[in-house]
C-alpha positions in Angstrom: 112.2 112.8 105.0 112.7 116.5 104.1 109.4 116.4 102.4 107.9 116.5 105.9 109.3 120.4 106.7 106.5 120.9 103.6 103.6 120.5 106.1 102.4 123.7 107.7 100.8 121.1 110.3 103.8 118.8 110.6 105.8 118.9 113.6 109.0 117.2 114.5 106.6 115.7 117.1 104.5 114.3 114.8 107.3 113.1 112.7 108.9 111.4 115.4 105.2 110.0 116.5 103.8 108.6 113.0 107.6 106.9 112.7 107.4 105.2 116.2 104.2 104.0 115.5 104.8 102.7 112.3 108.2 100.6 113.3 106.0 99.7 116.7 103.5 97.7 114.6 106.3 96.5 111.9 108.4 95.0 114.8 104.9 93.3 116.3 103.7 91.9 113.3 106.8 90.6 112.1 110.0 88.8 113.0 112.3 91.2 111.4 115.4 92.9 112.6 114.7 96.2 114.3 117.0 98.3 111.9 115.4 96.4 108.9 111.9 97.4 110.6 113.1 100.8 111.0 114.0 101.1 106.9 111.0 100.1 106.0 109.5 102.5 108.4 111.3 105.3 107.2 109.7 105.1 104.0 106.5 104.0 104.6 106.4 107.5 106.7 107.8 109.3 103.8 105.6 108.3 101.2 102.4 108.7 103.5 103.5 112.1 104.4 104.9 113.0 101.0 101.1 112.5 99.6 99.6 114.4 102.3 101.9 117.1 101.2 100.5 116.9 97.5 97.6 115.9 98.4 95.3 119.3 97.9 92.1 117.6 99.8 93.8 116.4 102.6 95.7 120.0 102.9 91.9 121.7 102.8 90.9 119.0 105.6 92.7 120.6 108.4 93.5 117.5 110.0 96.7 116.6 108.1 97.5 114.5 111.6 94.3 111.9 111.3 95.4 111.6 107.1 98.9 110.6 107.9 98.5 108.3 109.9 95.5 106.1 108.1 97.7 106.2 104.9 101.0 104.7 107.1 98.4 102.3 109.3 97.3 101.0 105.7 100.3 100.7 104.1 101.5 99.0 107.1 98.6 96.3 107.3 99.5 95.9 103.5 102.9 94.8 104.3 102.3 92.5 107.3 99.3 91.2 105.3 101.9 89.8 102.7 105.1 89.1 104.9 102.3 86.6 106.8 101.9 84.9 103.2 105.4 84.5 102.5 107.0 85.1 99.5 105.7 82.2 97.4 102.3 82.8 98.6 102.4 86.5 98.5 103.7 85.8 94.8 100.8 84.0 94.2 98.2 86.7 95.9 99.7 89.4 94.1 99.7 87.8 90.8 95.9 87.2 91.0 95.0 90.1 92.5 96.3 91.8 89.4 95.6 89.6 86.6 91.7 89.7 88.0 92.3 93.4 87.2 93.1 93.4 83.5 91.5 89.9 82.6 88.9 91.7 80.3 91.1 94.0 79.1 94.2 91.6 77.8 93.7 90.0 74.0 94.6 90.1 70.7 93.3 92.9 68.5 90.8 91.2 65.9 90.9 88.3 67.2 88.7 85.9 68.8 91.5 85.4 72.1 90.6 81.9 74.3 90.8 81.4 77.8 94.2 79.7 77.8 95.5 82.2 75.5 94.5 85.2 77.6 96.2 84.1 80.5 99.2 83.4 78.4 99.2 86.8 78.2 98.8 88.2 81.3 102.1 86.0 82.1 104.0 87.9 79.9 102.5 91.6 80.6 102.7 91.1 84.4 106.3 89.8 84.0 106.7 93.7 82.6 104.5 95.4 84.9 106.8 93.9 87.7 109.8 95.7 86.2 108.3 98.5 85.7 106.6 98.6 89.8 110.3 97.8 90.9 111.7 100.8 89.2 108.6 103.2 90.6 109.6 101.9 93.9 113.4 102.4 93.4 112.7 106.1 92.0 110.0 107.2 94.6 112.1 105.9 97.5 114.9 107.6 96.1 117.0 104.4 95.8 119.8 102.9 93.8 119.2 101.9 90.1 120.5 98.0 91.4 118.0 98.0 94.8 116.6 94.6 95.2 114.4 93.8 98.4 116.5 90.9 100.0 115.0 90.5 103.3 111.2 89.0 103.3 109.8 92.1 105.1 111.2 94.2 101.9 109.8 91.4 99.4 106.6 92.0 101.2 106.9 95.8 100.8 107.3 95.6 97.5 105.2 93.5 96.7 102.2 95.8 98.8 103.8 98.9 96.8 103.2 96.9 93.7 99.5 96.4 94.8 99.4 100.1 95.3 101.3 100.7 92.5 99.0 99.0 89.9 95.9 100.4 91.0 96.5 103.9 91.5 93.8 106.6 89.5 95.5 108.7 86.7 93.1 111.3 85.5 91.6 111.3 82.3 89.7 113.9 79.7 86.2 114.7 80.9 86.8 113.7 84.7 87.3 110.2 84.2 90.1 108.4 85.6 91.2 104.7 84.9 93.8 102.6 86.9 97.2 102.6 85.8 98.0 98.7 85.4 94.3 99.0 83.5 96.4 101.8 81.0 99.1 99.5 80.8 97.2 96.5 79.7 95.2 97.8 77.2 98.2 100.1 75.2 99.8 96.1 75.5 97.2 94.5 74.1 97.0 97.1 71.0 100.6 96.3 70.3 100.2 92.7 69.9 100.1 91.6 66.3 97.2 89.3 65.5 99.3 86.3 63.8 100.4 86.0 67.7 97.4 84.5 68.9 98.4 81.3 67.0 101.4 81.0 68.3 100.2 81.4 72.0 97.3 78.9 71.2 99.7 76.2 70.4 102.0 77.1 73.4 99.3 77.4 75.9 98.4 73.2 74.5 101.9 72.3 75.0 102.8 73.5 78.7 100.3 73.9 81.4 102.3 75.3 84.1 100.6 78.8 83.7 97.3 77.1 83.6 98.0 75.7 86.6 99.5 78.5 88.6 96.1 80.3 87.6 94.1 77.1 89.3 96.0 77.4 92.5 95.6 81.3 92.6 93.1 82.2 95.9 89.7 82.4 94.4 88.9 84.8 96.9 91.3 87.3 95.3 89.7 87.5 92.4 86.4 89.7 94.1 85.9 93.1 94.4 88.6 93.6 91.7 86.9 92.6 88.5 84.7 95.7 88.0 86.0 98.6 90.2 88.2 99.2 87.5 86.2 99.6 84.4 86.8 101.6 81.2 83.7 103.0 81.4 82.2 106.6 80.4 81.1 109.0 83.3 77.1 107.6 82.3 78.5 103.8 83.6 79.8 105.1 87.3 76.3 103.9 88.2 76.4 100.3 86.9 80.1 100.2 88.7 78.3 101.3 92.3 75.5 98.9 92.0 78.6 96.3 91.2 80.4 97.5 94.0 77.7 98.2 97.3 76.4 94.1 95.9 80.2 92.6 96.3 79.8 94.4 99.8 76.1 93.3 100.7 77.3 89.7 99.7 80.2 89.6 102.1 78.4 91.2 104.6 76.1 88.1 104.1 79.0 86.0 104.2 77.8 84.8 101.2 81.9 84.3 100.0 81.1 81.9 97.2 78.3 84.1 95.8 80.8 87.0 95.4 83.3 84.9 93.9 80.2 83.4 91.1 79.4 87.1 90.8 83.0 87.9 90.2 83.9 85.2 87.2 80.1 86.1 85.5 81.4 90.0 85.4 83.9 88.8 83.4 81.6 86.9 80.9 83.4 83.4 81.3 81.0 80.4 80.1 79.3 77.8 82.5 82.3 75.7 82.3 85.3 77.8 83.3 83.5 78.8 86.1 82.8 75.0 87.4 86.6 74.4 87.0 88.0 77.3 88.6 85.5 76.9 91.8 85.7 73.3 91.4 82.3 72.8 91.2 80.1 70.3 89.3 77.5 71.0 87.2 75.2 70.6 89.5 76.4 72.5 92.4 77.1 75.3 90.1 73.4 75.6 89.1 72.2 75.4 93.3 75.0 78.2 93.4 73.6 80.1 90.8 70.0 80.1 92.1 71.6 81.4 96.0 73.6 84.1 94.0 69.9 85.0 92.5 67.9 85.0 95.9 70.6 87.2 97.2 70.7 89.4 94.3 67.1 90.1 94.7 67.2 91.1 98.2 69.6 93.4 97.7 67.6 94.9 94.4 64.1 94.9 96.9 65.7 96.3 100.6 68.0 98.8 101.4 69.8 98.8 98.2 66.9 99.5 96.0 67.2 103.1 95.1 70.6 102.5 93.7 69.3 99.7 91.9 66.1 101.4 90.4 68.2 104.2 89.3 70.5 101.7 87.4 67.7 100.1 85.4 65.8 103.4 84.9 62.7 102.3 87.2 62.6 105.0 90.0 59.5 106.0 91.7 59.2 108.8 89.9 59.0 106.8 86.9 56.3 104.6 88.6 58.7 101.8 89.1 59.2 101.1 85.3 55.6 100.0 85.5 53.2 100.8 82.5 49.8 103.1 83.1 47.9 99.8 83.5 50.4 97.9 85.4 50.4 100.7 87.7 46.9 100.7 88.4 46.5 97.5 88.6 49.4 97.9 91.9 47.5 100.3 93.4 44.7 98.3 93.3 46.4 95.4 95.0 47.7 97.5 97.4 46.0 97.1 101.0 45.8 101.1 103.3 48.9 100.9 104.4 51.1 100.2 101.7 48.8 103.0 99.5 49.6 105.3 102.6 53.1 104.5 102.5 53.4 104.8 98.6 51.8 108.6 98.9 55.1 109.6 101.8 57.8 107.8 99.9 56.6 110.1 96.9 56.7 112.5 98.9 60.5 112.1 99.6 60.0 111.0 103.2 62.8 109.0 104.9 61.9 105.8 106.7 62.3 107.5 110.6 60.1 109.9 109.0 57.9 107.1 107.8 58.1 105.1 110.6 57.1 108.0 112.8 53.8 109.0 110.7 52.7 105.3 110.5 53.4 104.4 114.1 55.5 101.5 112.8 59.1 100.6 113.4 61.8 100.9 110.6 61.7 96.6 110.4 58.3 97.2 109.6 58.3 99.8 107.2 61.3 98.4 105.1 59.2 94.8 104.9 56.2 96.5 103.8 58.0 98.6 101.2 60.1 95.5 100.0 57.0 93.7 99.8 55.6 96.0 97.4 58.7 96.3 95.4 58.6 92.7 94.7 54.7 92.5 94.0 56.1 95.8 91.3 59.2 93.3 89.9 56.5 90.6 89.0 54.6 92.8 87.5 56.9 94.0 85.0 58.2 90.2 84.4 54.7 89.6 83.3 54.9 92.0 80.8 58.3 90.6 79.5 57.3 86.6 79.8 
């Protein structure tokens, strides 16, 4: 803990606050020993206080207090939230979590790698990446080169470090930065010699216990992970927060098996894999499909749309992608008040502003404005059909 003297704003009150707190909430949430609680503590306080040391934006905050405590809170609900699962479980949640991660990124150079193959694979790179997490977690903590978590709130620890561990940002040229196990996966993937994809081929046809492991992974893991982490230049960020704010507007919508579609069509698999790892029939795949599209286009046509229109290069500015014609032919269409309401949102007008000018409420305004965004969408279809 002598990191903690580092802190212009740490006290020893604060100290001895963010530590009882911390072993308060590991001792409710779990039915660990108190001095095993009180370890784990320890070290969750260290590390949370050891980034807000290094941590140059949280220093320029001036509220090194608030910063400490979120990280510890989170690290703490990350350790309950996998001591709850149990180790076979938690086994299980961690390994998809991860493997959604570097799906895309894991395959043979020059080589045309198949499902089966590919997770072949990931087996044997997560089976490194787990040594490696368990020596980052033995260095960091300042442990003994033979540390192994024996007690299922240490599993669980580890196991929420590993999470951690995986996708922490390491900066790259230009501004970029790209997740570490992402790093990982793809140096592993450039060492593997081509001629081994017909070895893993005919192993993959002879045992099926990874295949299987993969089936009973959570589905649910596999959202909001597939895309956040993408090799992309700085030009894609925009294509990765359209990904992101939908995987948010669909579980706000509680529309759980929509993100999960959305998730295994990110990652390019055909019609098939997807009806055998939802366990869905052709059939209920396709009603799926057409829900993920309804949703998909209300979140392209209400409050999401700027973000969207930006993506796909159709902003207002640019008269909604529309062509001279098309766009008369809108305005034509278009009764008083939507033409009024066209003229102040090209005018950079918010919606209270909006609302207040028209004498209509912000339910109102955003109808009438997604109404005309559609009638602007079929227009453009028209010109592709």
């Amino acid at each position: 803990m002598t990191t903690l003297l580092m802190l212009e704003e740490t006290s020893t009150t604060l100290v001895e606050a963010l530590n009882t707190e911390v072993l308060q909430l590991l001792k409710q949430g779990t039915r660990t020993s108190e001095r095993s609680c009180q370890t784990v503590a320890d070290r969750i306080c260290s590390e949370s206080l050891r980034i807000c040391t290094e941590s140059q934006r949280i220093q320029d905050s001036g509220d090194v207090k608030s910063w400490a405590f979120n990280l510890a809170n989170h690290r703490v609900e990350q350790c309950i939230r996998y001591y709850k699962l149990s180790s076979e479980r938690g086994r299980i949640e961690l390994h998809s979590t991860l493997s959604a991660i570097i799906y895309r990124y894991i395959s043979v150079p020059y080589t045309q790698t198949s499902y089966q193959a590919r997770l072949s694979l990931i087996e044997d790179f997560l089976q490194n990446f787990y040594s490696e997490a368990i020596n980052a977690f033995r260095r960091e903590n300042q442990m003994t080169a033979d540390y192994q978590p024996r007690t299922a709130l240490e599993l669980a620890e580890y196991m929420a470090f590993t999470e951690r561990y995986g996708k922490r940002r390491i900066p790259l040229r230009r501004g970029r930065s790209q997740q570490l196990i992402i790093l990982r996966a793809q140096t592993f993937s450039k060492q593997q010699p081509p001629e081994t994809a017909v070895d893993i081929e005919q192993a993959t046809e002879a045992a099926n216990e990874t295949e299987q492991g993969w089936k009973n992974a959570p589905i649910q893991r596999l959202r909001e992970e597939i895309l956040l982490q993408s090799d992309s230049p700085p030009e894609d960020n925009l294509r990765e927060r359209v990904v992101d704010e939908l995987m948010v507007y669909l579980k706000e919508k509680k529309q759980e098996d929509c993100a999960d579609y959305f998730s295994l069509r990110l990652m390019d698999l055909p019609a098939g894999e997807i009806e055998e790892l939802l366990g869905l029939t052709s059939r209920q795949r396709d009603y799926l499909q057409q829900r993920f599209k309804y949703h998909l286009l209300r979140f392209a046509l209400t409050h999401h749309w700027e973000l969207v229109h930006e993506w796909l290069g159709i902003e207002l500015e640019k008269n909604l992608g529309l062509t001279p014609q098309q766009w008369d032919h809108l305005q034509e269409k278009m009764d008083q008040s939507q033409t009024k309401l066209l003229q102040l949102k090209q005018q950079g007008l918010s919606d209270t502003d909006i609302s207040q000018t028209l004498g209509l409420s912000l339910t109102q305004i955003r109808k009438h404005w997604s109404k005309l965004l559609e009638q602007a969408w079929e227009l453009r279809n028209l010109s592709v059909s």
